[in-house]
C-alpha positions as CSV (number, residue, x, y, z in Angstrom):
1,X,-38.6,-26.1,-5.4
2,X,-37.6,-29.4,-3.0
3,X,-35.3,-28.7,-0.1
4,X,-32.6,-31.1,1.6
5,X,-32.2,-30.5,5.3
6,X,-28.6,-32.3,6.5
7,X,-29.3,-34.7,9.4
8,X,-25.6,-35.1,9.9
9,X,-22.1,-33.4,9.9
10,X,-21.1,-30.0,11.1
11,X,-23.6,-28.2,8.4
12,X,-26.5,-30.5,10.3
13,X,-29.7,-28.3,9.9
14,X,-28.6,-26.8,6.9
15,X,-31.2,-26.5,3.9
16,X,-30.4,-26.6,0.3
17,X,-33.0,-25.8,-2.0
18,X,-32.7,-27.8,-5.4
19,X,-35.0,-27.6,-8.7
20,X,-34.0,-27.6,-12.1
21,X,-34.0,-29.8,-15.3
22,X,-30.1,-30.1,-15.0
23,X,-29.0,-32.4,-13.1
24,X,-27.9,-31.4,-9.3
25,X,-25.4,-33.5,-8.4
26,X,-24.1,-34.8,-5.2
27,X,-20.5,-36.3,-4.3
28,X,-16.8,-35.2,-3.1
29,X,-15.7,-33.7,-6.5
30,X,-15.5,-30.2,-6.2
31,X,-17.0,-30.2,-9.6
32,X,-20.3,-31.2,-7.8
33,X,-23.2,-29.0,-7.1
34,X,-23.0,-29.8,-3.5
35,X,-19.7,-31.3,-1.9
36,X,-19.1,-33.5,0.7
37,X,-16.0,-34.3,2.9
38,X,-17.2,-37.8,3.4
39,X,-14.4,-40.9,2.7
40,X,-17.4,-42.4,2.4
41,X,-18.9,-40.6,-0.8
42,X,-17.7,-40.8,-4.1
43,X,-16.2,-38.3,-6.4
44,X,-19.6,-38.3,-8.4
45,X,-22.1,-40.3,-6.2
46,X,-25.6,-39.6,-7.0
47,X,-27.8,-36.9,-8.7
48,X,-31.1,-34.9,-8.5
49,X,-33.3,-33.6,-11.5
50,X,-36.5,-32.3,-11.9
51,X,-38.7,-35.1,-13.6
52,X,-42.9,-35.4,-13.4
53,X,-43.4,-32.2,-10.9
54,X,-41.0,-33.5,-8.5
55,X,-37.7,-34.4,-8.1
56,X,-35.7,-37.4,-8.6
57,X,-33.1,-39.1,-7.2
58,X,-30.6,-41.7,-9.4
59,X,-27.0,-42.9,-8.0
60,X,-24.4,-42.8,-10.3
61,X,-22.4,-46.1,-9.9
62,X,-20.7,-44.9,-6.6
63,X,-18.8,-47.5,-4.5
64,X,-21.1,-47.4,-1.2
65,X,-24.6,-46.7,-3.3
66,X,-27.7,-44.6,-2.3
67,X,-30.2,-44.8,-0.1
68,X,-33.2,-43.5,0.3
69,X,-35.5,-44.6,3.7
70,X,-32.9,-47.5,3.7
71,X,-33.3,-49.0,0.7
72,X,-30.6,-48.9,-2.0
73,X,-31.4,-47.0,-5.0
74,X,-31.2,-49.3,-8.3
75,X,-33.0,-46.6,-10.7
76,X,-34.2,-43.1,-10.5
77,X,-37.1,-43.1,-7.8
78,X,-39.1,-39.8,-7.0
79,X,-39.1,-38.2,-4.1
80,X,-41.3,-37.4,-1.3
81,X,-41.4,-35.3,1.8
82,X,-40.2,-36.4,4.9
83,X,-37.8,-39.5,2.6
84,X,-34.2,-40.0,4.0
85,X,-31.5,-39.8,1.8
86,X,-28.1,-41.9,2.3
87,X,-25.4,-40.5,0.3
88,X,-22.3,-42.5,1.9
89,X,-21.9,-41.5,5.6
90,X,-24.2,-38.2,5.4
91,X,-27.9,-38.4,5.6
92,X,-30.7,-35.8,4.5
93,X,-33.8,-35.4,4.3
94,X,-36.6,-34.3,2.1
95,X,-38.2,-31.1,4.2
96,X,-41.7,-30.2,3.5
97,X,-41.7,-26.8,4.9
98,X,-41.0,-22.9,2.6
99,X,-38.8,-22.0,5.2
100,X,-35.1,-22.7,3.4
101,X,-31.5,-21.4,4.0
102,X,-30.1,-22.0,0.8
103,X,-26.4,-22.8,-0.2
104,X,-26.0,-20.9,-2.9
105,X,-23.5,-21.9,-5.7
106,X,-20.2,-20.2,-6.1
107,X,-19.9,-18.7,-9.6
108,X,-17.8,-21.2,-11.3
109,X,-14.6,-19.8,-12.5
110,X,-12.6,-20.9,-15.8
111,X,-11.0,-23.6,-14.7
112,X,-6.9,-23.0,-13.9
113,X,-4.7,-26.3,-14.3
114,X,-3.8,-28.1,-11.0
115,X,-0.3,-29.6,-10.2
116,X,0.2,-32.6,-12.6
117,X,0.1,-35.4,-9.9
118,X,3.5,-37.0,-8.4
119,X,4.0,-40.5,-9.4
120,X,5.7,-42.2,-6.5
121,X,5.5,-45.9,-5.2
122,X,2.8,-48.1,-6.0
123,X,0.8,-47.9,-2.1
124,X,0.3,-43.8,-3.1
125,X,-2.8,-41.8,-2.6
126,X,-4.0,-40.6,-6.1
127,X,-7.8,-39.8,-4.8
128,X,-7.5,-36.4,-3.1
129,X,-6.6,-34.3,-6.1
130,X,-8.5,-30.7,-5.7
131,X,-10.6,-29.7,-8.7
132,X,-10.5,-25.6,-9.7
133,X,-14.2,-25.8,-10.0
134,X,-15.7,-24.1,-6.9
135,X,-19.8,-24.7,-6.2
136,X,-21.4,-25.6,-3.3
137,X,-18.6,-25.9,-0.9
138,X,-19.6,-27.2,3.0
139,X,-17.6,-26.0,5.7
140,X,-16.2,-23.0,4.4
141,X,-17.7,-19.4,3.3
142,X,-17.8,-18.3,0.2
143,X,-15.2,-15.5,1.2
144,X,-12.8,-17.9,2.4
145,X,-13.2,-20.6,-0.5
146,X,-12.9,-17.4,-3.0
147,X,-9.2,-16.8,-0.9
148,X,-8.0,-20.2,-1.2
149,X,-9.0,-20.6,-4.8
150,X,-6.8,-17.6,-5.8
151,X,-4.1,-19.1,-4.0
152,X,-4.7,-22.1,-5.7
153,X,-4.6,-21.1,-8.9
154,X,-0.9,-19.4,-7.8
155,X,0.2,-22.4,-6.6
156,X,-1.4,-24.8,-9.9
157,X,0.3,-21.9,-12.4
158,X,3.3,-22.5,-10.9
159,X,3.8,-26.2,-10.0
160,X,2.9,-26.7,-13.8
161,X,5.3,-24.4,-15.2
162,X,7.9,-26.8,-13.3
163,X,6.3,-30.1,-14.3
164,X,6.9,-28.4,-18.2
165,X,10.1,-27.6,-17.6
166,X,10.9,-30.8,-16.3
167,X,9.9,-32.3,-19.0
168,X,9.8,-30.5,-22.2
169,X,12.0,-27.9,-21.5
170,X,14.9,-26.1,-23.9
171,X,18.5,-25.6,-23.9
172,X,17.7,-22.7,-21.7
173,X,15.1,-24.2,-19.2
174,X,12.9,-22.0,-20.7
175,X,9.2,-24.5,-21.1
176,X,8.3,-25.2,-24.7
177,X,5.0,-27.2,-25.4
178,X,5.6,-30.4,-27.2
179,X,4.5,-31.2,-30.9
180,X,2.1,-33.8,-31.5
181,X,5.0,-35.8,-33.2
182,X,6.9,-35.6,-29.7
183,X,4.3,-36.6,-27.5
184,X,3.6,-39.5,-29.9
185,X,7.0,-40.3,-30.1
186,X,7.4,-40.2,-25.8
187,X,4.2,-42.1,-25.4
188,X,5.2,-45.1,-28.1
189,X,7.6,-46.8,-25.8
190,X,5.1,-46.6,-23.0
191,X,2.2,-48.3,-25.1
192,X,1.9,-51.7,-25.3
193,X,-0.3,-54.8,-26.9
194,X,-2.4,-57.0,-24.7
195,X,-2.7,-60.4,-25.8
196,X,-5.6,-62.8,-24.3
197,X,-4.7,-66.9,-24.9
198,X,-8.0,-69.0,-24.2
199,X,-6.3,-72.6,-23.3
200,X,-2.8,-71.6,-24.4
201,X,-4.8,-70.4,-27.6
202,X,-4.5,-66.7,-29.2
203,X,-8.7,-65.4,-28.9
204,X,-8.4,-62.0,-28.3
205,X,-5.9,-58.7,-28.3
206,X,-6.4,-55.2,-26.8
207,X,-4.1,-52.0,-25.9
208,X,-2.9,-51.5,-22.3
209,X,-0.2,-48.6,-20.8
210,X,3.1,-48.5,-18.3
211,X,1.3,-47.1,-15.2
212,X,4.4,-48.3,-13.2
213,X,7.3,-49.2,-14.2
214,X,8.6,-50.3,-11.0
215,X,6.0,-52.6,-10.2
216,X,5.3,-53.7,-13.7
217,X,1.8,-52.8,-13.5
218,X,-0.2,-52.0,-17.0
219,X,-3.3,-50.7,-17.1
220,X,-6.2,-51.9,-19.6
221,X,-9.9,-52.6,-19.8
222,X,-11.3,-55.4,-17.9
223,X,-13.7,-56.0,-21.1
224,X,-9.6,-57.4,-23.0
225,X,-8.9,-59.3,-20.2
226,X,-12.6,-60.7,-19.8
227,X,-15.1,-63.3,-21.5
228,X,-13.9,-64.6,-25.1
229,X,-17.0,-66.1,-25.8
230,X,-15.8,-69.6,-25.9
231,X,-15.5,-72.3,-22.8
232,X,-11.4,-72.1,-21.8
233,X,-8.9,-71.0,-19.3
234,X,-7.6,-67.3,-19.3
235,X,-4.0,-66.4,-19.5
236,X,-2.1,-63.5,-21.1
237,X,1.0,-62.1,-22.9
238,X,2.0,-58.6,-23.0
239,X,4.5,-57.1,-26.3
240,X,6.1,-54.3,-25.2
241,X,8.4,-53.1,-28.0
242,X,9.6,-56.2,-29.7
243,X,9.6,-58.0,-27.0
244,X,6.5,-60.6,-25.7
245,X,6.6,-60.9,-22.2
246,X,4.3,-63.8,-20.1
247,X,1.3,-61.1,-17.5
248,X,-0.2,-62.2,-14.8
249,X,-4.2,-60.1,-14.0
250,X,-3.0,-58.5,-10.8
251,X,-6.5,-57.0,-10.4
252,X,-9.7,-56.1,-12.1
253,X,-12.7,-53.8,-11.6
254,X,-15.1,-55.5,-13.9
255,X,-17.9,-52.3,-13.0
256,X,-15.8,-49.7,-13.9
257,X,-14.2,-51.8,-16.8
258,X,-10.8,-51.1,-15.3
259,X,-7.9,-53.9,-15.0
260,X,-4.3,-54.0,-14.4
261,X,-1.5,-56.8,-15.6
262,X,1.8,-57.5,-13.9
263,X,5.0,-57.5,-16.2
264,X,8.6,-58.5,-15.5
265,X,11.7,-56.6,-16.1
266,X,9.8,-53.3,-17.3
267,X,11.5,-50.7,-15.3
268,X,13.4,-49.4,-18.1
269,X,10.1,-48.6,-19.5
270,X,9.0,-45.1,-19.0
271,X,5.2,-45.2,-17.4
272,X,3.1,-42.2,-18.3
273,X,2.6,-39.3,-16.4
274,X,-1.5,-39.2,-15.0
275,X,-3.3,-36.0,-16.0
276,X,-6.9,-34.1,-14.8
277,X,-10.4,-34.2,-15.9
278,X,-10.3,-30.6,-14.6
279,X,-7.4,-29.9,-17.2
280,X,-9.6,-30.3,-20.1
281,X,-12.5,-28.5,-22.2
282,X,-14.7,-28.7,-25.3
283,X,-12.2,-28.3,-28.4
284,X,-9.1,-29.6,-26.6
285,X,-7.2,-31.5,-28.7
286,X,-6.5,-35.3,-27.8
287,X,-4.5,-38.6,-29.0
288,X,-5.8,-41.8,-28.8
289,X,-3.1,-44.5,-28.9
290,X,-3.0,-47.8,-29.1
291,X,-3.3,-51.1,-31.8
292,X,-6.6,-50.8,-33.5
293,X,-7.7,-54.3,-35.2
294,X,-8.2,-57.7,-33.9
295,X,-5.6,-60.0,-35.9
296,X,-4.2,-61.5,-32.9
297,X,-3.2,-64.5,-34.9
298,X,0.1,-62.6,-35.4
299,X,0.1,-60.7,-32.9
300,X,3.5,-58.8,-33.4
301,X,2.5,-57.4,-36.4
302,X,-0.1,-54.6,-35.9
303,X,1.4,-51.6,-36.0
304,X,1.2,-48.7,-33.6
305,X,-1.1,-46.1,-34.4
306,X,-2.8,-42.9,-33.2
307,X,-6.1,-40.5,-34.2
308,X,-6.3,-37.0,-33.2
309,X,-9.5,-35.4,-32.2
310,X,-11.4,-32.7,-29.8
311,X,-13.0,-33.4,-26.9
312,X,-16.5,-33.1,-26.8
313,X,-18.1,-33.8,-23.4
314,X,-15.2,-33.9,-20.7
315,X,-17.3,-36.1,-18.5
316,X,-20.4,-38.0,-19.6
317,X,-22.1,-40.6,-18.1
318,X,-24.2,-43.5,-20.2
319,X,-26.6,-43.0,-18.1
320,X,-27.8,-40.3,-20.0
321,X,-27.8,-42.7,-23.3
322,X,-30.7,-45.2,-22.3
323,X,-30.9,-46.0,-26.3
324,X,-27.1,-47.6,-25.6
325,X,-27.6,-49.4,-22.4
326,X,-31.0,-50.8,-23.3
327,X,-29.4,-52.3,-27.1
328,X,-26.8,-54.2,-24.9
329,X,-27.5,-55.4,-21.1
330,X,-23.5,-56.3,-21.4
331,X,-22.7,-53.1,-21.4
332,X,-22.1,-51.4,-17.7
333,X,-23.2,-48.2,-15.7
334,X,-19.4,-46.5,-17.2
335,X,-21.0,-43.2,-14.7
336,X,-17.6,-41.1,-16.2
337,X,-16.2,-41.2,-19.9
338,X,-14.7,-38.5,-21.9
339,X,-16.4,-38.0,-25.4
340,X,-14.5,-37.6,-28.4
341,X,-14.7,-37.6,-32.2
342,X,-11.2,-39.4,-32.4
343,X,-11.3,-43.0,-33.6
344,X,-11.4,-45.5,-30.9
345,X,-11.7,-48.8,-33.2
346,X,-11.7,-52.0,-31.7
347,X,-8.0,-53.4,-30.8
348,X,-7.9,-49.6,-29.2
349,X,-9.6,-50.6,-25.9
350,X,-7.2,-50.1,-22.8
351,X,-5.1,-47.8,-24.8
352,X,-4.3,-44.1,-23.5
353,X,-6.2,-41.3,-24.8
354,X,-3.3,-38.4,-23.8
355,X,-3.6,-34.3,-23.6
356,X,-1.2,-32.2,-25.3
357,X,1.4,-32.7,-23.1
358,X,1.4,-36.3,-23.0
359,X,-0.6,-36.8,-20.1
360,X,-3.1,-39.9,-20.0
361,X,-6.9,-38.1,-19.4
362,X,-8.4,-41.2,-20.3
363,X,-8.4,-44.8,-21.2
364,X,-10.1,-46.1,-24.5
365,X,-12.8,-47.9,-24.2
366,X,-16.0,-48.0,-26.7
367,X,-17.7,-46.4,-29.4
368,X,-21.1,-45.5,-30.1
369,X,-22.5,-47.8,-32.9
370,X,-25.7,-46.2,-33.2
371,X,-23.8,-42.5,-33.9
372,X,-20.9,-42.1,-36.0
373,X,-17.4,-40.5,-34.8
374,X,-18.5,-40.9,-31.4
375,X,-15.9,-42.5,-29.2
376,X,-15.6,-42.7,-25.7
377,X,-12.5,-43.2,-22.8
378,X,-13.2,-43.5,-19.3
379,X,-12.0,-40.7,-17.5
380,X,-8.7,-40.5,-15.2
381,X,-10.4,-39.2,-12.1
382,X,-12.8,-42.7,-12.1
383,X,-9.2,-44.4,-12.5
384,X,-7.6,-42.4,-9.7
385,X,-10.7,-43.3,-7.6
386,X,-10.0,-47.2,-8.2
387,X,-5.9,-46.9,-8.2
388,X,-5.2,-47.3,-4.9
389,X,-6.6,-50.3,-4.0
390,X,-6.2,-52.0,-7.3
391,X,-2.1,-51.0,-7.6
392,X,-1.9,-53.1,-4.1
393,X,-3.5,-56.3,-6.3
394,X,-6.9,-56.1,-4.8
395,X,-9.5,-56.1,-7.0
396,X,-13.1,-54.7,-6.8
397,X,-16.7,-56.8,-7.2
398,X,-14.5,-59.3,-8.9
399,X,-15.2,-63.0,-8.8
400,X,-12.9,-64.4,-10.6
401,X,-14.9,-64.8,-13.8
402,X,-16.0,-62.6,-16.7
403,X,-19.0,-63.3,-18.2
404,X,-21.5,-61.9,-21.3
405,X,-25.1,-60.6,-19.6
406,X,-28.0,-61.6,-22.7
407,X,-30.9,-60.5,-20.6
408,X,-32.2,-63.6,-19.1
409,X,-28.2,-64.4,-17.3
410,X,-24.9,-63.8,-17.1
411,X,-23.5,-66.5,-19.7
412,X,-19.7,-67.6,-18.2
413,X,-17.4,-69.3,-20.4
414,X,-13.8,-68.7,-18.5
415,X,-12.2,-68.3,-15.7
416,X,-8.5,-67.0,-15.1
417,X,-6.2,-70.2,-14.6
418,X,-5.8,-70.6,-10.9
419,X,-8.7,-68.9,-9.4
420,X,-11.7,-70.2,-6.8
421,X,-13.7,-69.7,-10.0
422,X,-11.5,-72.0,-12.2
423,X,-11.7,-74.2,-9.2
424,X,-15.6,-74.5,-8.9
425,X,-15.5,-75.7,-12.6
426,X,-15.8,-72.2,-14.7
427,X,-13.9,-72.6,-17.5
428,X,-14.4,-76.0,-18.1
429,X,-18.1,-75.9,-19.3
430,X,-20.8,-73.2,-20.0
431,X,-22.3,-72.1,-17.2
432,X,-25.4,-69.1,-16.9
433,X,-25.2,-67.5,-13.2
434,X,-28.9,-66.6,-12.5
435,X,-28.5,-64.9,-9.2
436,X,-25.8,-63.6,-6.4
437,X,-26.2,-63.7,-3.4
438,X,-30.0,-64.3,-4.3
439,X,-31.1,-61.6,-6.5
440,X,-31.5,-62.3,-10.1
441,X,-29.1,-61.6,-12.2
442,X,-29.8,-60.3,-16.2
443,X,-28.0,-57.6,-17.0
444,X,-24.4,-56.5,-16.5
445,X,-26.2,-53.4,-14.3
446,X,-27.3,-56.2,-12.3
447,X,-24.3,-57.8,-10.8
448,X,-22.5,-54.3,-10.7
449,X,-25.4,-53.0,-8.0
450,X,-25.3,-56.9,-6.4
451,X,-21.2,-57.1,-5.8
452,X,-20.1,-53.8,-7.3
453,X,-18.6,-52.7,-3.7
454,X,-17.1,-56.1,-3.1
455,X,-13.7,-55.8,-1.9
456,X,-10.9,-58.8,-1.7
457,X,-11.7,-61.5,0.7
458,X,-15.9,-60.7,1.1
459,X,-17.6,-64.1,-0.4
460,X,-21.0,-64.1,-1.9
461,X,-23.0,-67.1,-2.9
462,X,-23.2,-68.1,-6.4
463,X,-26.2,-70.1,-8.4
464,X,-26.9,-70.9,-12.1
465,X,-27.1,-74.0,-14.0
466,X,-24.3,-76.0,-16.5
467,X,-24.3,-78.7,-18.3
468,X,-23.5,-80.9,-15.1
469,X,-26.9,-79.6,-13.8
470,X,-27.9,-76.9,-11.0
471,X,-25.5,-75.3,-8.9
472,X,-25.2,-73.1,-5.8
473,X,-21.7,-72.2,-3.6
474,X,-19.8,-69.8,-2.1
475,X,-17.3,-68.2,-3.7
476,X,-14.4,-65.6,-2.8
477,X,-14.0,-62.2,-4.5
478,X,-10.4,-61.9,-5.6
């Protein structure tokens, strides 16, 4: 057994004694082995497992990254007594001695379902959402976490019975849980086609969603919106209903493969109600929505459709699925996706993947080639993680461009029409980026642990080579 001693925070001194095959891990989800109340942390920031007679440590794509004796961890490194760990604002540290005061985790209870959360303006706080999963709770005892939880669950049981009501409900206000045909039927006018012009030219289509109406903000993947694969300028249209509307990218979080569009004149378009990771479990039916296919030459005419499956992981990381990552250096860390054995065909990606009340749990995005009827949707808590800065138009470790990592650079074609990057020349010619802010630059993992934390406004210098010849400048994140 390995034990952490915390340097920092009211628990300093406190030992936690870790050692297992599965992994331990660390972060401010109360789904996590050991929880910290650090703004710093993310909701699943970094992990421990038992590998070679020791123990391990790997982040997990978090915002701030790991450290360990103040270095940044980029892959799993072993650890040793007397190392420092970094795990946002809290620091711990490998302890060589027997002596240990364990944490020991809370029995985790069967999940109750939390409040559906409130949508409101666009400037709301989506990230502090309680999970029902009790473990290793700091700053509380296990007597007084077992209290609240029981309350909790009171107050969950009964904030959802009113969300049903509210929405499904009968003559008699009495809830009724919707058919399948009804929450397809509710979710249609809120689903809507993503169109991708290279140079005024249809190149690509997608599926995006009405997060708010108000605002005309529509979620989607950042991989629709991204690299087409040939040299051009990026702009897009949107169909919702019959209708094709002109979308400008309001913000993008290439890392996380997350992007939202800006629509006009939506608000009579009902936007979708956000549901919980914590809501779901093995077996529970989902609905993946959205246009599967890639004819975007008329782009009108694919037809809405949905597939119905179970879920089979509720939160999986790939990670896990080195055979995946190591077949494609395009494809990113994606550190929280829902598994299913619905259909998520391409055209899908961006779509909703909703509960059985209509709730989006996830957004489509990939399928495992190498394993049939395995489909994947990033999870809704990543996406509440990311919502409030990118619903106020700021975007995350974006520079403007997309680009296709091959394993020796990251091969840019476009550029969005209007940006520093369109300025600088992308868009107008191949270019291959070879490093960021001088580190090399391969693989997709690359420039997600290089700019990955990047917010709006930070610069970071830019070389690679183009036709014209070598280059090298500084360039604003958007």
């Amino acid at each position: 057994m390995t034990q952490l001693r915390l340097l920092s925070g009211p628990q300093s001194g406190k030992k936690i004694e870790v050692g297992s095959e599965h992994r331990f891990v660390i972060g401010r989800d109360d789904a996590c082995n050991l929880v910290l109340d650090d703004p710093e942390v993310s909701r699943r920031h970094a992990y421990l497992i038992e590998a070679g007679g020791g123990i391990e440590v790997g982040d997990l794509g978090s915002s701030n990254g790991t450290r360990l004796n103040g270095r940044r961890v980029e892959q799993p490194t072993q650890l040793k007594p007397g190392d420092t760990l970094e795990i946002g604002g809290t620091r711990m540290q490998v302890d060589a001695s027997t002596a240990v005061d364990p944490v020991e985790p809370a029995a985790a209870a069967p999940p109750p379902p939390p409040p559906p959360p409130q949508r409101s303006a666009i400037r709301r706080a989506v990230s502090g959402e309680n999970s029902v999963i009790q473990r290793i709770k700091l700053e509380r005892s296990v007597r007084r976490a077992t209290i609240l939880a029981g309350l909790a669950v009171l107050v969950a049981v009964a904030a959802v019975i009113a969300a049903v009501s509210g929405v499904f409900s009968s003559g008699d206000d009495e809830p009724t849980v919707p058919t399948a045909r009804e929450v397809i039927e509710k979710a249609k006018p809120s689903t809507v086609r993503v169109l991708t012009k290279l140079d005024g030219v249809n190149s690509g289509a997608g599926t995006g969603w009405v997060y708010d109406s108000d605002n005309g903000l529509i979620v989607t993947n950042a991989h629709v919106v991204g690299d087409q694969g040939s040299v051009g300028l990026l702009t897009y249209r949107v169909m919702v209903g019959d209708s094709i509307r002109p979308a400008t990218l309001y913000a993008v979080s290439p890392c996380s493969d997350l992007a939202i569009l800006q629509v006009e004149d939506i608000q009579d378009v009902p936007q979708f109600s956000l549901g919980s990771q914590s809501d779901l479990a093995q077996g529970d039916v989902v609905n993946v929505l959205g246009f599967p296919g890639n004819e975007f030459t008329n782009f009108s005419s694919t037809p809405f459709q949905s597939t119905t499956g179970t879920v089979s992981v509720v939160m999986e990381s790939l990670e896990n699925r080195s055979q995946v990552r190591a077949q494609d250096p395009n494809i990113g860390p994606y550190e929280n996706l829902i598994q299913t054995d619905a259909a998520i065909n391409h055209g899908n990606s961006g779509g909703p993947m909703v509960d059985a009340m209509g709730n989006v749990v996830g957004i489509n995005t990939l399928t495992a080639l190498e394993t049939q009827q395995q489909g994947f949707a990033i999870g809704i808590d990543l996406f509440k993680e990311r919502a409030e800065t990118l619903s106020q138009g700021d975007s995350i470790g974006y520079l403007g461009f997309d680009f296709n990592a091959n394993g020796n650079g990251l091969i840019v074609n476009n550029a969005v029409d209007g940006t520093p990057a369109a300025d600088k020349g992308f868009g107008s010619q191949q270019a291959i980026v070879t490093a960021i802010d001088g580190r090399q630059m391969r693989t997709r993992d690359d420039y997600c642990n290089a700019v990955g934390d990047a917010k709006t406004g930070d610069t970071a210098t830019v070389e690679g080579i183009s036709r014209s010849g070598r280059f090298r400048f500084d360039l604003p994140f958007q």
